[in-house]
N, C-alpha and C positions, 0 to 999 in steps of 0.2 A: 438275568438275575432271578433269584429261588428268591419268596417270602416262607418264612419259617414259623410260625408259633407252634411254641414247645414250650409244655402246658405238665405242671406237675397235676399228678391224677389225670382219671376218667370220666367224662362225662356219660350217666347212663342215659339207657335207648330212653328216648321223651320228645318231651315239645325244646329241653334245652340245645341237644345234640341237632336235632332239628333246625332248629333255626339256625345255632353254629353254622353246619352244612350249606344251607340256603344262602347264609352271605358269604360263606366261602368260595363256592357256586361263581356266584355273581361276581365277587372280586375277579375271579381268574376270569373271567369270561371279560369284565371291563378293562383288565390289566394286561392282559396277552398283547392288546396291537403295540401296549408300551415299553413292550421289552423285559412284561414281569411275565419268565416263562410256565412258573408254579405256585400256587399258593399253597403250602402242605400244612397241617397240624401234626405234630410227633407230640403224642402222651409220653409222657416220664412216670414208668413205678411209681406209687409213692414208698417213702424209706420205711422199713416196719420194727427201724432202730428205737430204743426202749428213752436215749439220749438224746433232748433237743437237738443240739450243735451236730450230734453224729449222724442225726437224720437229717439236717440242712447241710452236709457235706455230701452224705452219700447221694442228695438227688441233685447236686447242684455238680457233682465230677460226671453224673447220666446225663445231667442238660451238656458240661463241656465238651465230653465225648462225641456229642451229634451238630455242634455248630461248626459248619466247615472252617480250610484256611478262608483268610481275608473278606469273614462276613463281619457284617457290623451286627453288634447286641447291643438291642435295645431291652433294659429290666424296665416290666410294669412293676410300682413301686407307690405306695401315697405318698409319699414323700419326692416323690418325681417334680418333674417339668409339666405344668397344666400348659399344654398346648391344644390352638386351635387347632380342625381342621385344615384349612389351606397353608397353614405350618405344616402337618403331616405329611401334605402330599409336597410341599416343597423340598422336603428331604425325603422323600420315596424320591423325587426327580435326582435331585443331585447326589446319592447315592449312587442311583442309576447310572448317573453320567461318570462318576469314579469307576463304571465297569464292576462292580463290586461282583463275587462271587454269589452273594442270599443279605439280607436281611432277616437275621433272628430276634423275634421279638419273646420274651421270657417271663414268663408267670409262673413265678414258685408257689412251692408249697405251703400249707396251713403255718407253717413255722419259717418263712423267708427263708432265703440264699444266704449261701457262704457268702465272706465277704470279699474273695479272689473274683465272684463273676460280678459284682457291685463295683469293682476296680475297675473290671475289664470292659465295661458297658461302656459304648460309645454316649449312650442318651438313657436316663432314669425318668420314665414316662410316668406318671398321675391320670390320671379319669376324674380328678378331684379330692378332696380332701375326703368325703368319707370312704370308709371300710365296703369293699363290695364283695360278695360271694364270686371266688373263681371262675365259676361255673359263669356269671353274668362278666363279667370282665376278658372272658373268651368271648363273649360274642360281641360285647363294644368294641373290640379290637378287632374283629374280623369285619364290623360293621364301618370302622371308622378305616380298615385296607380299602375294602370298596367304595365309600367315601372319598376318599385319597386318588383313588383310581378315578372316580368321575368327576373329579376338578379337573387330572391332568387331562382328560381326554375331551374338556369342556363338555360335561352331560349336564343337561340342567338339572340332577338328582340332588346336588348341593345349592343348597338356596342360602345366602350369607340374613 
């Protein structure tokens, strides 16, 4: 099984991309013995359409063009599911054990997703009620993969 996060926009070279990297890093390296053979980030254009809706279509048929057949999408979303940690990694597990093709996890643009990949979402994930900068919500996510990873693998990195 691929992890996917695909990520509307770019994170410039800094301390954000950085640390991105660092728990991306980490994740594959804690996730590999468990069957997760990739952790990738794919950037999506942002749309440079003049119309709300026509720019939340256009980056949201880029995000469906790049999630394989039979991955599960997960949209980060505030309005999602506040899940803990060792919820996370119990569905990275059974996921897993479905044989699934990737897990893609989805962070739209400054103007939200069309509402065909909000349908198609297996799980509408939250980090909580407040509004966070994309930019920081890629790296709670990659932080919260490795996280997920080091429950399944019993590492004491997750302390309840």
């Amino acid at each position: 099984m691929r992890v996917i996060v695909l990520a509307v926009g770019r994170l410039k070279q800094g301390a954000e991309r950085e640390l991105a990297e660092a728990y991306r890093k980490r994740a594959q390296a804690i996730c590999r013995p468990l069957g997760v053979r990739d952790i990738e980030i794919v950037e999506i254009r942002e749309s440079r359409a003049q119309d709300t809706e026509r720019r939340r279509v256009e980056e949201s048929i880029a995000i469906a063009n790049v999630i394989p057949e039979r991955a599960i999408t997960v949209v980060l979303d505030g309005r999602g599911e506040n899940l803990d940690s060792p919820a996370i990694a119990a569905l990275l597990r059974e996921w897993r054990a479905e044989n699934r093709s990737a897990v893609c996890f989805v962070i739209g643009g400054a103007d939200g997703l069309a509402a065909s990949l909000y349908q198609d979402a297996k799980l509408k994930l939250a980090f909580g009620a407040a509004t966070w900068p994309h930019q920081l919500v890629r790296i709670m996510l990659l932080e919260q993969i490795y996280r997920a990873g080091s429950i399944l693998a019993g590492h004491p990195y997750h302390r309840a």
